[in-house]
C-alpha positions as a Markdown table, in Angstrom:
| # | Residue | x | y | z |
|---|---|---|---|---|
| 1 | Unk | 92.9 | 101.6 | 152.9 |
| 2 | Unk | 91.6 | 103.8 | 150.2 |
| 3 | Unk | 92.5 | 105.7 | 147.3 |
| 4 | Unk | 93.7 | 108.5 | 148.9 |
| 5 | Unk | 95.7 | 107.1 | 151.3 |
| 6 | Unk | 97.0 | 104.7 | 148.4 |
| 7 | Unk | 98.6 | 107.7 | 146.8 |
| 8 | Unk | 100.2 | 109.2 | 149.9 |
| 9 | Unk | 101.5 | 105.8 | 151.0 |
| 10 | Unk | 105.1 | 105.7 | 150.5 |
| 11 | Unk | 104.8 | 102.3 | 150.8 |
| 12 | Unk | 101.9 | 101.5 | 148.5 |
| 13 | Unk | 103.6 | 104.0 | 145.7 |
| 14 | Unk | 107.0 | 102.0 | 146.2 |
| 15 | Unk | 105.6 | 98.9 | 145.2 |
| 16 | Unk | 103.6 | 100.3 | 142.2 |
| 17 | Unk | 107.3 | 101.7 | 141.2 |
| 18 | Unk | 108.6 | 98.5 | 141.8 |
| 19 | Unk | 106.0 | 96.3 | 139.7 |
| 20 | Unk | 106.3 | 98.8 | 136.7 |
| 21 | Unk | 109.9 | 99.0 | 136.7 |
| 22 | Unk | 110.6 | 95.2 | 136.9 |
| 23 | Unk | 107.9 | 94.5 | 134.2 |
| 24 | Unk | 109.5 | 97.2 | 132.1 |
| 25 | Unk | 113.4 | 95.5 | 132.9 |
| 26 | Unk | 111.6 | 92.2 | 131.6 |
| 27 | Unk | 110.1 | 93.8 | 128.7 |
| 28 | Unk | 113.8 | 95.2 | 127.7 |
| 29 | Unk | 115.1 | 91.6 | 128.2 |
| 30 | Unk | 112.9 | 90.3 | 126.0 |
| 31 | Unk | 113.7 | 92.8 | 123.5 |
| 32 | Unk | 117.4 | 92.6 | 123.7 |
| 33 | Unk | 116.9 | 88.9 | 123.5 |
| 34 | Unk | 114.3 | 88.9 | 120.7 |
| 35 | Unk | 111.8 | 86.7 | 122.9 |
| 36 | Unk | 108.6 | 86.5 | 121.5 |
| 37 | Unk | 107.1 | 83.2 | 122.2 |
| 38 | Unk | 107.8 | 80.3 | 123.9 |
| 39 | Unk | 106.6 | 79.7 | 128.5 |
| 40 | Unk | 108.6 | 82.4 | 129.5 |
| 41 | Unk | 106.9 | 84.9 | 126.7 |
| 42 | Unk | 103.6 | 83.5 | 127.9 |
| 43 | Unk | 104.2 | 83.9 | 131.3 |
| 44 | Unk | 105.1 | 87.6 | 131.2 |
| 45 | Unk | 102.1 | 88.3 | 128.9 |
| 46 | Unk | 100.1 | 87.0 | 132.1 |
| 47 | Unk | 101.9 | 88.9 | 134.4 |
| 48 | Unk | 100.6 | 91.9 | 132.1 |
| 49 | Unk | 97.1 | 91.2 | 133.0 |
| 50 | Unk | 97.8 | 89.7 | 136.8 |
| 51 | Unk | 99.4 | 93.0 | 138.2 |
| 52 | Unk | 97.0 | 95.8 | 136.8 |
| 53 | Unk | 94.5 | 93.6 | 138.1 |
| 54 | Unk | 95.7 | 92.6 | 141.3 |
| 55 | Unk | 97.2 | 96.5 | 142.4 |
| 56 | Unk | 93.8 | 98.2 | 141.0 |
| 57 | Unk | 91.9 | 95.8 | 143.7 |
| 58 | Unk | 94.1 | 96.6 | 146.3 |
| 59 | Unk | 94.6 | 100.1 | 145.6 |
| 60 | Unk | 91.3 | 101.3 | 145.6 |
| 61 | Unk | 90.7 | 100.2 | 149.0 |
| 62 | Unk | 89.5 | 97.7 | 151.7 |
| 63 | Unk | 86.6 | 96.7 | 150.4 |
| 64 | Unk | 87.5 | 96.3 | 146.9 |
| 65 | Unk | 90.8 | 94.3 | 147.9 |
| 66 | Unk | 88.7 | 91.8 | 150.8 |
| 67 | Unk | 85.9 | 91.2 | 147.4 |
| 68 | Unk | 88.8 | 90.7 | 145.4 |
| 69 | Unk | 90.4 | 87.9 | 147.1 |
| 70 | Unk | 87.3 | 86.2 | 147.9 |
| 71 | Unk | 86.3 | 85.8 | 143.9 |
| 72 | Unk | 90.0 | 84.0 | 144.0 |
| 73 | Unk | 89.2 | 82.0 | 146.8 |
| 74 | Unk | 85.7 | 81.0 | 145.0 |
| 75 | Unk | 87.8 | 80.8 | 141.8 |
| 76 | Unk | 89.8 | 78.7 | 143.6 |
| 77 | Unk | 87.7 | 76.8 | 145.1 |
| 78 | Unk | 85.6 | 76.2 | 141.6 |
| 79 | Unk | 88.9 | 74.5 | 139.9 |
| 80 | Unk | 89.6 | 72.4 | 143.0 |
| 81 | Unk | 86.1 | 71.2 | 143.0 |
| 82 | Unk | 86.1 | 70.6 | 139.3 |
| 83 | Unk | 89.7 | 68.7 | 139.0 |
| 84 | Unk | 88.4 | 66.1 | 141.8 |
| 85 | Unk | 84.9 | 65.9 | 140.4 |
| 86 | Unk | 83.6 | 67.2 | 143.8 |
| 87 | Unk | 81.6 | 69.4 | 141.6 |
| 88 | Unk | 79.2 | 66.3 | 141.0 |
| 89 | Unk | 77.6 | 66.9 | 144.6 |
| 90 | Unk | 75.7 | 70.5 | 144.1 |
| 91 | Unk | 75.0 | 70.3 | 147.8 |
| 92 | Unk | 78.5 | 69.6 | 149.4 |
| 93 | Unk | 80.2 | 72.0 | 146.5 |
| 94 | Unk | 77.4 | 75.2 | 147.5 |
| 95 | Unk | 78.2 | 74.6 | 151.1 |
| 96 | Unk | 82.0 | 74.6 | 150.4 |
| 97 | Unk | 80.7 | 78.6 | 148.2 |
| 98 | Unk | 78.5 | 79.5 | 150.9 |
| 99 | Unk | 81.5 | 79.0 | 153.5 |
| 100 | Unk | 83.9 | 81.0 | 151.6 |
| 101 | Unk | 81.3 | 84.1 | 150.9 |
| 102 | Unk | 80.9 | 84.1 | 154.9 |
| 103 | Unk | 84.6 | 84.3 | 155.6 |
| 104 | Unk | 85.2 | 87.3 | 153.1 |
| 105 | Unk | 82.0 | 88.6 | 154.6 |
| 106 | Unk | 83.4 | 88.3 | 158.4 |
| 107 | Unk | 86.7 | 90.4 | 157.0 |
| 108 | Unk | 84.6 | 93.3 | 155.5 |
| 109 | Unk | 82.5 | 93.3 | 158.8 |
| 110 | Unk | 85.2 | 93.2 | 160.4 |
| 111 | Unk | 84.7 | 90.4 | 162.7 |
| 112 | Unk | 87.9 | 88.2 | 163.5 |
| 113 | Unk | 86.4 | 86.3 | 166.3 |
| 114 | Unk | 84.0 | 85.0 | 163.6 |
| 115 | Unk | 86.5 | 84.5 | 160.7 |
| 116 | Unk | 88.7 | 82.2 | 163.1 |
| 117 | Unk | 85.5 | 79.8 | 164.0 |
| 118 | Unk | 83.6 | 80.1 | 160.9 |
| 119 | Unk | 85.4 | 76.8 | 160.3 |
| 120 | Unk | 84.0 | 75.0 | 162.8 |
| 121 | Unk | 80.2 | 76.0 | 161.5 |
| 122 | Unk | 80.5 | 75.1 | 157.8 |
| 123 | Unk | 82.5 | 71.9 | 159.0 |
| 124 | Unk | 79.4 | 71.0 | 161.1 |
| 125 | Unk | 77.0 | 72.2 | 157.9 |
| 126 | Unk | 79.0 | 69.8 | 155.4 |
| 127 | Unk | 78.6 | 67.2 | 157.7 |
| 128 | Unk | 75.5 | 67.3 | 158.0 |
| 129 | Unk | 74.8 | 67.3 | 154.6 |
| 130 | Unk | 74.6 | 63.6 | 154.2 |
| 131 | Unk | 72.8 | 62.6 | 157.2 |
| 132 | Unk | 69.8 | 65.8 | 155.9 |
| 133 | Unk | 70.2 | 63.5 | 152.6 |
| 134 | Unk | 70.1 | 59.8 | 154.0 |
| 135 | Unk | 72.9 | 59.4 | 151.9 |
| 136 | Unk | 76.0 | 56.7 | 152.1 |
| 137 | Unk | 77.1 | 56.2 | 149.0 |
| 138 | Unk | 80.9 | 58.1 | 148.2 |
| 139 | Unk | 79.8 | 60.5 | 150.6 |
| 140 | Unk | 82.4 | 60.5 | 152.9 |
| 141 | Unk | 85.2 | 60.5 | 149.3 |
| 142 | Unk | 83.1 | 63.8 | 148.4 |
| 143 | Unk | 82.8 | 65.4 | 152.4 |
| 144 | Unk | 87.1 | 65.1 | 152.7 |
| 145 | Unk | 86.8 | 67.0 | 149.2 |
| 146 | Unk | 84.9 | 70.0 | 150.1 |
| 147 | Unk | 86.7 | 69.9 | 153.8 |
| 148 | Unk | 89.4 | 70.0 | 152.3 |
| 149 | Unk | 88.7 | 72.3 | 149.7 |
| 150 | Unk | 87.2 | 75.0 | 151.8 |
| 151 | Unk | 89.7 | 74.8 | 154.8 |
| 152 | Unk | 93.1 | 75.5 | 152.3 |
| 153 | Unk | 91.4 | 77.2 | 148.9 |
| 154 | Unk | 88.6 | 79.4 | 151.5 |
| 155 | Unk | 90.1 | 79.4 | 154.8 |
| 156 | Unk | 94.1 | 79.6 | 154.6 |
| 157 | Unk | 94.2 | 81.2 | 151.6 |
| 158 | Unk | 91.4 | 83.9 | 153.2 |
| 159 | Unk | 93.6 | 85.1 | 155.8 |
| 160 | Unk | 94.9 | 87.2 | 153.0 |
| 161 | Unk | 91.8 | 89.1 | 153.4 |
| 162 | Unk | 92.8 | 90.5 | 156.7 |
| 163 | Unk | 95.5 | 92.0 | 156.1 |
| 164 | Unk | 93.6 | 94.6 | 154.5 |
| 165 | Unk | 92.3 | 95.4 | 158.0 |
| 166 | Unk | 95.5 | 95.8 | 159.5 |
| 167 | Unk | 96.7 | 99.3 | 160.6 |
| 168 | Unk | 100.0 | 98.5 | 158.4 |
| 169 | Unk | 98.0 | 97.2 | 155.7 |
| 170 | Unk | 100.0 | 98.2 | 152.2 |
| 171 | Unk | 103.1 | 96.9 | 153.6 |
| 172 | Unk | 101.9 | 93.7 | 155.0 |
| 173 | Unk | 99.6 | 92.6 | 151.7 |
| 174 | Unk | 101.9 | 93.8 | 149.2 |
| 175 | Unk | 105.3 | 92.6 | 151.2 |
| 176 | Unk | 103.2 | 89.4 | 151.7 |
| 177 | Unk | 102.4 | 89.2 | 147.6 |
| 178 | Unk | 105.6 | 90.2 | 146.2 |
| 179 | Unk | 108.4 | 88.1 | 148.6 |
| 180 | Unk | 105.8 | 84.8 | 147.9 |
| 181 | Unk | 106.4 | 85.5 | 144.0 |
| 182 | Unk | 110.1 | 86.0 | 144.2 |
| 183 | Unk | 110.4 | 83.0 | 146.1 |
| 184 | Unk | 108.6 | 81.0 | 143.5 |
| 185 | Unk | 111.3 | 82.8 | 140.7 |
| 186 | Unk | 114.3 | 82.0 | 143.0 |
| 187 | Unk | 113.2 | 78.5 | 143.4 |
| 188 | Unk | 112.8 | 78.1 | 140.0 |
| 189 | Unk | 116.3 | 79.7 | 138.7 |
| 190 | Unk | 118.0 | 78.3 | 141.4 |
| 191 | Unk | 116.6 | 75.0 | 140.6 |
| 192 | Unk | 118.1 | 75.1 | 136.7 |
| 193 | Unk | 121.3 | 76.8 | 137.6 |
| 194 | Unk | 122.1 | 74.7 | 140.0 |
| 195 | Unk | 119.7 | 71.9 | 140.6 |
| 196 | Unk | 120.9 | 68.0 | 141.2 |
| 197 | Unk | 119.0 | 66.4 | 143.5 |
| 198 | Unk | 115.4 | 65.8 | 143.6 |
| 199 | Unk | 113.5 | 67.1 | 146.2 |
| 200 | Unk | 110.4 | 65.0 | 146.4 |
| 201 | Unk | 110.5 | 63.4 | 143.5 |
| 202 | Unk | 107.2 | 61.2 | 143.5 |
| 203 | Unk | 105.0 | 64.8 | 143.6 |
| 204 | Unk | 107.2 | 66.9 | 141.5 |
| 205 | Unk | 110.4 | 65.7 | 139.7 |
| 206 | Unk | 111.5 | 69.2 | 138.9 |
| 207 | Unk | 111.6 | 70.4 | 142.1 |
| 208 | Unk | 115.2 | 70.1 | 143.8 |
| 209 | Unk | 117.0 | 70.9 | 147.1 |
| 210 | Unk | 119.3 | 73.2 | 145.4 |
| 211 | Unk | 116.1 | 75.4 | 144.2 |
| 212 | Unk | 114.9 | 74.6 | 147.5 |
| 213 | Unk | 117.6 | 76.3 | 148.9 |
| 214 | Unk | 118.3 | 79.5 | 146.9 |
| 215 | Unk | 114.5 | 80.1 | 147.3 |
| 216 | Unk | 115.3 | 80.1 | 151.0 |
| 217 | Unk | 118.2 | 82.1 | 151.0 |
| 218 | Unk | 116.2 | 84.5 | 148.8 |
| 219 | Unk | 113.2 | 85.0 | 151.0 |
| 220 | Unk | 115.3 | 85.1 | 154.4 |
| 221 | Unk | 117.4 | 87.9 | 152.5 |
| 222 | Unk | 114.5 | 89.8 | 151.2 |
| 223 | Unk | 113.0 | 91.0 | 154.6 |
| 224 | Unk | 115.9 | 93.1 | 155.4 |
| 225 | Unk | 116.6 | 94.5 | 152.0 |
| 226 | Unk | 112.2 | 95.7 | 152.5 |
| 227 | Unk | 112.5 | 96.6 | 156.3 |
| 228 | Unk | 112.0 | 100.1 | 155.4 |
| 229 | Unk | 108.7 | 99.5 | 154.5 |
| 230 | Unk | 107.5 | 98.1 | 157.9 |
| 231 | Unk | 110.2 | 99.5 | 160.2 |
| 232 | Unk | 108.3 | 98.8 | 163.2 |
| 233 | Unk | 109.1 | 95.3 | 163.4 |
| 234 | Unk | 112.1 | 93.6 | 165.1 |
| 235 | Unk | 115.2 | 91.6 | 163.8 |
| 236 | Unk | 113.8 | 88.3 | 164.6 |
| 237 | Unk | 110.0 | 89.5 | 163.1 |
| 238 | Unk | 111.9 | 89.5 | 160.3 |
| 239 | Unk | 113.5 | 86.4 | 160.7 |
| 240 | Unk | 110.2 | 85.0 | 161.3 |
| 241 | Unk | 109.1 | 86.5 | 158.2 |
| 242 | Unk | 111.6 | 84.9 | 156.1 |
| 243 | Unk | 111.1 | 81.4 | 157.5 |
| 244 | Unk | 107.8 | 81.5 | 156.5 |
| 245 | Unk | 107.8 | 82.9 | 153.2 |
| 246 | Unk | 110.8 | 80.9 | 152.1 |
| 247 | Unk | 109.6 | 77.0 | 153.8 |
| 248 | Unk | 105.6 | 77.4 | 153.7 |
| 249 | Unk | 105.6 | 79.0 | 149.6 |
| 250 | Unk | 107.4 | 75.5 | 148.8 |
| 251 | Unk | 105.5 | 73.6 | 150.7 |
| 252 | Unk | 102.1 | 75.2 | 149.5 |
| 253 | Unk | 103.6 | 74.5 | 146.0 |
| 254 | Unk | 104.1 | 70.8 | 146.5 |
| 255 | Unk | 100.7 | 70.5 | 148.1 |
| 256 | Unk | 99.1 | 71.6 | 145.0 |
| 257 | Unk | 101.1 | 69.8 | 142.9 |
| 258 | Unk | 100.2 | 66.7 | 145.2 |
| 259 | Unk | 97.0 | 67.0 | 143.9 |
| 260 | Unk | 97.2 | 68.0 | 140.3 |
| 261 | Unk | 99.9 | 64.8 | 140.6 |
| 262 | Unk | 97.2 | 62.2 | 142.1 |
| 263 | Unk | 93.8 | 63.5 | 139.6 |
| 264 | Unk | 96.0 | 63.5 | 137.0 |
| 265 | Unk | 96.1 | 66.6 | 135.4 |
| 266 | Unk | 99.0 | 69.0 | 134.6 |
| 267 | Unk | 97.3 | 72.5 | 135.3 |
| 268 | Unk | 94.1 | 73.0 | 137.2 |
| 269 | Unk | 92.9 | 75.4 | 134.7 |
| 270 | Unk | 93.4 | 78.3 | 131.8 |
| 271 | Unk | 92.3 | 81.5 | 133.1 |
| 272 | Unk | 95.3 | 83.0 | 133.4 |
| 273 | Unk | 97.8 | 83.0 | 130.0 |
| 274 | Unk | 100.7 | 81.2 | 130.8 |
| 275 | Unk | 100.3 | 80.5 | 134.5 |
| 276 | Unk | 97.6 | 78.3 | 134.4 |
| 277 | Unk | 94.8 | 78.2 | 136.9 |
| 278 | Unk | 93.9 | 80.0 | 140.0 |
| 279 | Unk | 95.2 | 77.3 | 141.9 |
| 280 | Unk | 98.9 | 77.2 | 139.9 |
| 281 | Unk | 99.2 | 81.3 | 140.6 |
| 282 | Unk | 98.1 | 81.2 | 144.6 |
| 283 | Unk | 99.7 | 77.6 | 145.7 |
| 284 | Unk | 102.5 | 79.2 | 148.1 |
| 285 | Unk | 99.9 | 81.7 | 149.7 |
| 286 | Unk | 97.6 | 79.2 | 150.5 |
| 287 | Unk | 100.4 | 78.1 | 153.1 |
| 288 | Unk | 102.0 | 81.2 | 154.1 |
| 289 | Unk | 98.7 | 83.5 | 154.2 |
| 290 | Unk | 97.8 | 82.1 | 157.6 |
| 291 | Unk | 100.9 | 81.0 | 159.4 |
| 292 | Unk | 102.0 | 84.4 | 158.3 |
| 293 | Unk | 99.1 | 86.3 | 159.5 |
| 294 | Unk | 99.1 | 84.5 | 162.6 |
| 295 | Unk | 102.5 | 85.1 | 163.4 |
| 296 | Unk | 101.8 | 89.2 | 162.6 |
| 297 | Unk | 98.6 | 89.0 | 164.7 |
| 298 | Unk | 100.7 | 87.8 | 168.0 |
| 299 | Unk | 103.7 | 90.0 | 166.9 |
| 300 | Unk | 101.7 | 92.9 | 166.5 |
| 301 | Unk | 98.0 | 93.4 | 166.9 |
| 302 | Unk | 96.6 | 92.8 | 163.5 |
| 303 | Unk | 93.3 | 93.2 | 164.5 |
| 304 | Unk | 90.5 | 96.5 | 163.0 |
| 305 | Unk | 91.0 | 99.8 | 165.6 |
């Protein structure tokens, strides 16, 4: 990935096309409509800001996309660790920063054998944390927290990372990016059109089996209407594909909203106009990243030449 072979890549320059022209379609919607304020309004102004953002990291190469998803990981990280007050042990919370700094560090080497196990090291590190400190007290509350906290916000959602190593790597990252966004959409329209019956009611009362659904008939669809940009997979690579996009994206979503549901909060943070937090934008990837790239990796070799 670079630059240069951003501009030549068919692939790369379809889904800049793609991005510009549905922003534009939206912008013309709006228009027609007379939209000007109101979630929706806000939510396309963040989009404004997301997609320059996110396609300038990615386009201008490897390294700038692998530092670029890190800082969201650490982002990430920084509102989980804030929401659940995990934040109030500087020790466990720098371990949880130091782990995720390694992982982004093992994809720019690139090292896989040591991005797989890294786990296992900063797991040992947190634990021994407490025992360093003689500590008891609320320490083993605050170790599940940054466990927890490293493994899905550093470590699932870091597998991300790697696909900027793969041979394949504009169509894997930006396939991977764009289906897990139009799933969320479908979901969502799905769910008012035709939505009846709660899903799971108890974590998030919006969500039904009807958006469920359409989201999944959306995401299993979307692989074959894109299969021109990664031709070299099979029929059931794409069925794969669309399993995992259109089940883990939902499921990602609930966890997240499991825990904004249990601390008590609505959004894990601001940053981002009309989205939220960190944590709101990147829920479904931090399920699909990995199974995803796990499933490419045995498929086909996803590993640096």
């Amino acid at each position: 990935m670079s630059a240069e072979e951003a501009l030549r890549s068919p692939v790369a320059l379809f889904y800049g096309a793609l991005a510009v022209g549905l922003l534009l379609l939206a912008r013309l919607l709006f228009a027609v409509l007379r939209v000007r304020s109101g979630p929706a309004w806000q939510a396309y102004r963040g989009w404004l800001v997301i997609i320059p953002i996110t396609a300038a990291a990615i386009l201008l190469g490897r390294e700038t996309a692998i530092v670029f998803f890190t800082g969201v990981s650490v982002l990430a990280f920084r509102e989980f660790a804030r929401a659940t007050a995990l934040v109030e042990d500087g020790w466990l919370s720098a371990a949880g920063y130091v782990g995720i700094l390694a992982l982004g560090a093992a994809a720019l080497i690139p090292d896989y054998d040591l991005f797989i196990t890294l786990p296992v090291f900063v797991t040992a590190g947190l634990l021994a944390i407490p025992v360093l400190r003689n500590r008891v007290q609320g320490q083993l509350h605050a170790l599940g927290l940054a466990l927890l906290g490293f493994l899905a916000f550093g470590w699932m959602f870091g597998h991300v990372d790697w696909l900027a190593n793969s041979e394949h790597a504009y169509a894997y990252l930006l396939y991977l990016l764009f289906a897990v966004e139009l799933n969320d959409i479908a979901a969502y329209v799905s769910g008012k059109l035709l939505g009846k019956h709660a899903l799971c009611s108890n974590i998030s009362p919006k969500k039904t089996w009807e958006g469920s659904l359409g989201a999944l008939a959306v995401s299993l669809a979307l692989p074959w209407m894109l299969w021109f940009t990664f031709p070299h997979l099979r029929w059931y690579d794409l069925v794969a594909v669309g399993l995992i996009v259109g089940v883990g994206g939902q499921v990602g979503d609930l966890v997240v909203s499991l825990i904004k549901r249990d601390v008590g909060i609505k959004d894990l943070g601001s940053i981002i106009p009309g989205h939220g937090g960190i944590l709101d934008r990147i829920d479904s990837l931090i399920y699909v990243a990995p199974l995803y790239v796990q499933y490419l990796r045995f498929s086909r070799d996803l590993d640096p030449p």
